[in-house]
N, C-alpha and C positions, 0 to 999 in steps of 0.2 A: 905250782909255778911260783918260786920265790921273786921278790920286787928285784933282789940283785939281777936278775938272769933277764928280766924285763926291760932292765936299766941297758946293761948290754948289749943286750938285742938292739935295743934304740940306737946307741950310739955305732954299733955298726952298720945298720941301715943307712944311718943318718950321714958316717963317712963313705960307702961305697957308692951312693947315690950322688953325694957334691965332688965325689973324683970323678965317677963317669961322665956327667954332666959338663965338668970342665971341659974335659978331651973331646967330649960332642960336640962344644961349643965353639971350641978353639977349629975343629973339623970342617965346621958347618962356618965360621967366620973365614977360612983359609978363602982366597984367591984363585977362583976354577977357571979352567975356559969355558966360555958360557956359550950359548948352544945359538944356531944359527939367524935367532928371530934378535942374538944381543939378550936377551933374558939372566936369568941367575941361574947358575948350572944345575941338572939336574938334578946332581949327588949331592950338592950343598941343599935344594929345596927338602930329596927324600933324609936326608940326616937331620934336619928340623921337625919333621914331620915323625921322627919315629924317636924324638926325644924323652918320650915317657918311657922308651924301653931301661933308661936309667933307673926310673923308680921300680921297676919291676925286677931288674937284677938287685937292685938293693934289698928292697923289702925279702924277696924271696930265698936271696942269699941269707940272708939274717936269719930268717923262720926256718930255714932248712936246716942250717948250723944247729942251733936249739935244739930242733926234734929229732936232731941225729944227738944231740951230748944229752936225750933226754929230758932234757927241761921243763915238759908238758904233761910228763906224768900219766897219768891214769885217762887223760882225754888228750892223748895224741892222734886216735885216729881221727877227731872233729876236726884240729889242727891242722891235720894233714890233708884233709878233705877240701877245706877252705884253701888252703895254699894250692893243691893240686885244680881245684876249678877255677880260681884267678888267673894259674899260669894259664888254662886253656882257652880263656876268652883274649888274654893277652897274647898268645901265639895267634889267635885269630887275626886279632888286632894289627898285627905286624904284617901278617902278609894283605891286609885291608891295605895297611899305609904303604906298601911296596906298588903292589897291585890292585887297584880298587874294584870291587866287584858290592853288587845289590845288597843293599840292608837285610832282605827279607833272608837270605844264606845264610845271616848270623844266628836267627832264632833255635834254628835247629842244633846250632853247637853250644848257645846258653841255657838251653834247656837240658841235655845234654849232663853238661858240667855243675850246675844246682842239684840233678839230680846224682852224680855222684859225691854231693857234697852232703845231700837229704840223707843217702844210703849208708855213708861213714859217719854220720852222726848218729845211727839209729833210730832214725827219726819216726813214729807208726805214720800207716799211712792217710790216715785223717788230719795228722800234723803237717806229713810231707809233701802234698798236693799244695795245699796253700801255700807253701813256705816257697816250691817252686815257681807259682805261680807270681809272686813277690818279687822272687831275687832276679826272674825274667824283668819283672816292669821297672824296678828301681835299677837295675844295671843299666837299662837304654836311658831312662830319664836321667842318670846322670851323666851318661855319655852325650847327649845332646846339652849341655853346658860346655863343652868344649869346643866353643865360638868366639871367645874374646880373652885376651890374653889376662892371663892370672885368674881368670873366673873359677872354672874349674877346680885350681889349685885351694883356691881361700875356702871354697866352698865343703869342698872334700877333707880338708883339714880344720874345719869348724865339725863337721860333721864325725868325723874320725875322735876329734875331741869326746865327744857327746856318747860318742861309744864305749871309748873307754872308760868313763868314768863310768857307766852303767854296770859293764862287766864287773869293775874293779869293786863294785858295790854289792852285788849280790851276782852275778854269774857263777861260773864256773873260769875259775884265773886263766886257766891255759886259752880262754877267751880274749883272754887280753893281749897275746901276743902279736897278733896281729896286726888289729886298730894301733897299737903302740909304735909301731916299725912305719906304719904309716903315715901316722904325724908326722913324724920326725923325718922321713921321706920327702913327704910335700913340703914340709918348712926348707929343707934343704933343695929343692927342685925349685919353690918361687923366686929364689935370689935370681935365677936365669929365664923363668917364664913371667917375670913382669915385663911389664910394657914398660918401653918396647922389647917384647919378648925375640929374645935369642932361639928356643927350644919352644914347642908344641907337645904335647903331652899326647896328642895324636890318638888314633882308635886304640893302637895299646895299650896306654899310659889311661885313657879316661874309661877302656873296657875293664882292666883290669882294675881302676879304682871304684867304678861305681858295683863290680862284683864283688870286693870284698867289702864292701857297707852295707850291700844289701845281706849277703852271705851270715856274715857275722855278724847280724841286728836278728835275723832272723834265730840265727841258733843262742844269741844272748837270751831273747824271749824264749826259747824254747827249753833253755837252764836257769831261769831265773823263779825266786821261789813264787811259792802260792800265793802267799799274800799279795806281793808286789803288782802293783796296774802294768805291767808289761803289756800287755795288750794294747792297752790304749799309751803310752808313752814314748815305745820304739817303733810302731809309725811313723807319730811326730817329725823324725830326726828329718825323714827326708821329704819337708812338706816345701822347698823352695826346689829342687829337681822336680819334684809330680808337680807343682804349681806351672813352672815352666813347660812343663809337657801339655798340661790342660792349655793353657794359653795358647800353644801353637797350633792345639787340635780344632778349639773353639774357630778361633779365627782363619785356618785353611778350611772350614765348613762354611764359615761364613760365607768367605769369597768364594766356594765351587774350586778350589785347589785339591793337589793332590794331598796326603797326607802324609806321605812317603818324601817327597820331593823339596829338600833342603831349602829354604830360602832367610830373607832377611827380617822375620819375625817373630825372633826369640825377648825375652824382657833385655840381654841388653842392648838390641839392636834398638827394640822401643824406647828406651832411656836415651841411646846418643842422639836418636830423632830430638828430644827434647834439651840439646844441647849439657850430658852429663856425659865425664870426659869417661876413657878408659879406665885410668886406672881407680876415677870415681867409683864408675861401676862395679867394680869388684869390691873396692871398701862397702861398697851399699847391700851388695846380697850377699856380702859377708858379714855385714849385722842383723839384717834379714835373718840371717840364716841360725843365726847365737839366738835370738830371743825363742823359737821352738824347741830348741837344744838343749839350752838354759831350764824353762819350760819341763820339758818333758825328764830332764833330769832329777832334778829338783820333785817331781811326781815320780819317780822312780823307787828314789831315795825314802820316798813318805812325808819329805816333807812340805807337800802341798797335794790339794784334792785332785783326784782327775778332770774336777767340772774346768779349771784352770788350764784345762789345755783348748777349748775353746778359743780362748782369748786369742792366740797365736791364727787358731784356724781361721776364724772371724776376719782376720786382718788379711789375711792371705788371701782370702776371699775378695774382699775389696779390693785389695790390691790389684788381681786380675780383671778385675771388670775395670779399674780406672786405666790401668794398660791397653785393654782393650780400646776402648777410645784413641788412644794414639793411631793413627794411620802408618799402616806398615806396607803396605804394598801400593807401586806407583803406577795411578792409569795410565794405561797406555795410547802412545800419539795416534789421532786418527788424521790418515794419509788423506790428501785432499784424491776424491774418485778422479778416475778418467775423463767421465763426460763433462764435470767441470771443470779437468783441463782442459778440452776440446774447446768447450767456448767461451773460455778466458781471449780475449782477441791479443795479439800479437803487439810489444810497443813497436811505435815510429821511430825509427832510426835516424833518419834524416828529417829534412827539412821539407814542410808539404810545399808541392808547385799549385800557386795559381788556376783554377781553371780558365779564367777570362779579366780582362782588364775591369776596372773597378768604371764603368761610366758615371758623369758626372754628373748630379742633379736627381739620379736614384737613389730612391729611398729605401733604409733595409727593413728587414721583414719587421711584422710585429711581435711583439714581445710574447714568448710562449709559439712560436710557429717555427716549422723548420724553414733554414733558408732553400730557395729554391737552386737546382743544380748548378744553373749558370754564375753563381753569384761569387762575386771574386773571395776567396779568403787568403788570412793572414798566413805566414809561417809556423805559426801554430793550429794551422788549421781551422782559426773562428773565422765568421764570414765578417767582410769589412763593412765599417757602421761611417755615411755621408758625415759630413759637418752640419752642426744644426743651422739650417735658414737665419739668416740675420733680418727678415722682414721687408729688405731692399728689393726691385724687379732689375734685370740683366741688363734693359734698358736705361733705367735711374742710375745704375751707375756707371753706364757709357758716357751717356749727357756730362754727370760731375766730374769723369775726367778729361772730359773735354774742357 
């Protein structure tokens, strides 16, 4: 695979993706009648939600042109294998975003599509077990980044980066056609998926990216020479996707949640907790994301030791456990019970009546004792209190006004 035909590739990926995207977006912006609750219509929500099918006509469009003019040479059925299980996790994907149905339905078809990506690579079966076992877990971990606008994108395009330059360095080149259409895909999708995002990249868009990273990391290592620490390097790439997955798993254990059951405790739902804006967040686990990349690249190439990829893991480590401390899930109000609504007593509405006229020369109760039944009280219901004796007899002062 020559650099011209790479080059190409890219930049038709790169326009079919920023045409389609427009016309989605313009689609999805138009003016609908919205549906009876006053909401935003339904065919403007499902055409945001199935915006990543942009990136998948492009990239796929592009990789097919190629392997039809040839381009891939002596390793097109790898090629082709990679492109064919991407489309099939991303036809999943679409009819996911049309019609939603249970996470657990998908495993069967990404296993499925790794495994005819293992078989057209000729991969022996000591290779190809793990490899599936791989492109299953790094496909969903990076499908669950696709919660906060541009996340996904910056992420996958750091990562895609990381790829190609691995390929491009000792793979096998027709490796590289891929990761290449994908860059250039995502750069051209973020202009519409930042915040505030236009388009969502949705189960198609983030199925079929985190299949072709995992895909084509997998068979990089699997083409890459002896010498080279592949083993230990294209792991690396996707240590902020598995980070994220650890983290949500830890903490739904934590709490007795389910682990299946979507909620709001992903890292960057725990960042906005700590007041770090949207589009923050994406610049932060897109540099996140560069120093393993960088890292594992750079250890690829030879020119740094394996021990050096510690350093990234180390962090990432920390990382999770200081996130963890953020509190992600909110207790819940406890409803006051019944019985102590029952004897909660009723307010006074009105104004209390008198039981008896207040006589004159009665003393009220003592201090600490309840007043007794008959005893006049006030409008607020306290019992009335005499005037204090001025020391005078009733007599002494009949006589003085005489």
């Amino acid at each position: 695979m020559n650099v011209l035909g790479i080059i190409a590739s890219g930049v038709a990926a790169l326009f079919i993706t920023v045409a389609l995207a427009k016309g989605a977006r313009r689609a999805a912006l138009r003016p609908h009648a919205p549906d009876e609750s006053g909401r935003r219509a339904p065919r403007a929500a499902a055409l945001r939600r199935t915006g990543g099918a942009t990136v998948v006509l492009g990239v796929g469009t592009a990789v097919g042109v190629a392997l039809w003019l040839g381009a891939a040479g002596d390793s097109a059925d790898s090629a082709a294998g990679l492109l064919a299980g991407a489309g099939i996790v991303a036809a999943l994907g679409l009819v996911h975003d049309l019609k939603p149905f249970r996470a657990a339905l998908r495993l069967p078809v990404q296993t499925a599509a790794a495994v005819l990506v293992v078989c057209l690579a000729g991969l022996s079966p000591a290779a190809g077990v793990p490899a599936v076992v791989w492109i299953v877990l790094v496909t969903n971990a990076f499908a669950l980044l696709d919660h906060a606008d541009g996340l996904l994108t910056t992420v996958g395009l750091v990562t895609a980066a990381g790829l190609l330059a691995c390929a491009a360095l000792g793979g096998d080149p027709a490796l590289t056609l891929l990761p290449a259409t994908l860059v250039v895909s995502l750069a051209g999708f973020l202009l519409h998926n930042w915040h505030p995002a236009r388009l969502r990249l949705g189960a198609s868009g983030a199925q079929f990216t985190g299949f072709a990273l995992a895909a084509s990391g997998a068979l990089i290592q699997e083409a890459a020479p002896s010498g080279r620490a592949a083993w230990a390097a294209l792991p690396v790439l996707a240590t902020v996707a598995l980070a994220d997955t650890a983290l949500v798993l830890i903490s739904r254990r934590r709490a007795a949640r389910s682990p299946l059951r979507d909620t709001d405790d992903h890292i960057a739902h725990r960042l906005r907790r700590v007041r770090v804006t949207v589009p923050g967040t994406a610049v932060l686990l897109a540099l996140w994301t560069a120093v393993p990349v960088a890292t594992a690249t750079l250890v690829y190439a030879e020119l740094l030791h394996p021990a050096f990829l510690l350093l990234p893991l180390a962090g990432t480590v920390a990382g999770v456990f200081a996130l963890l401390r953020i509190p992600a899930y909110t207790p819940p109000r406890t409803a006051p019970s019944r019985t102590a609504a029952r004897r909660t007593p009723a307010p006074t509405t009105g104004a209390a009546i008198p039981s008896a006229t207040p006589a004159p020369g009665v003393a009220g109760p003592a201090p600490g004792k309840r007043a007794p039944s008959g005893t006049a009280r006030t409008a607020a219901g306290h019992p009335t209190v005499p005037p204090p004796p001025t020391g005078r007899s009733a007599a002494g002062a009949t006589a003085e006004r005489s």
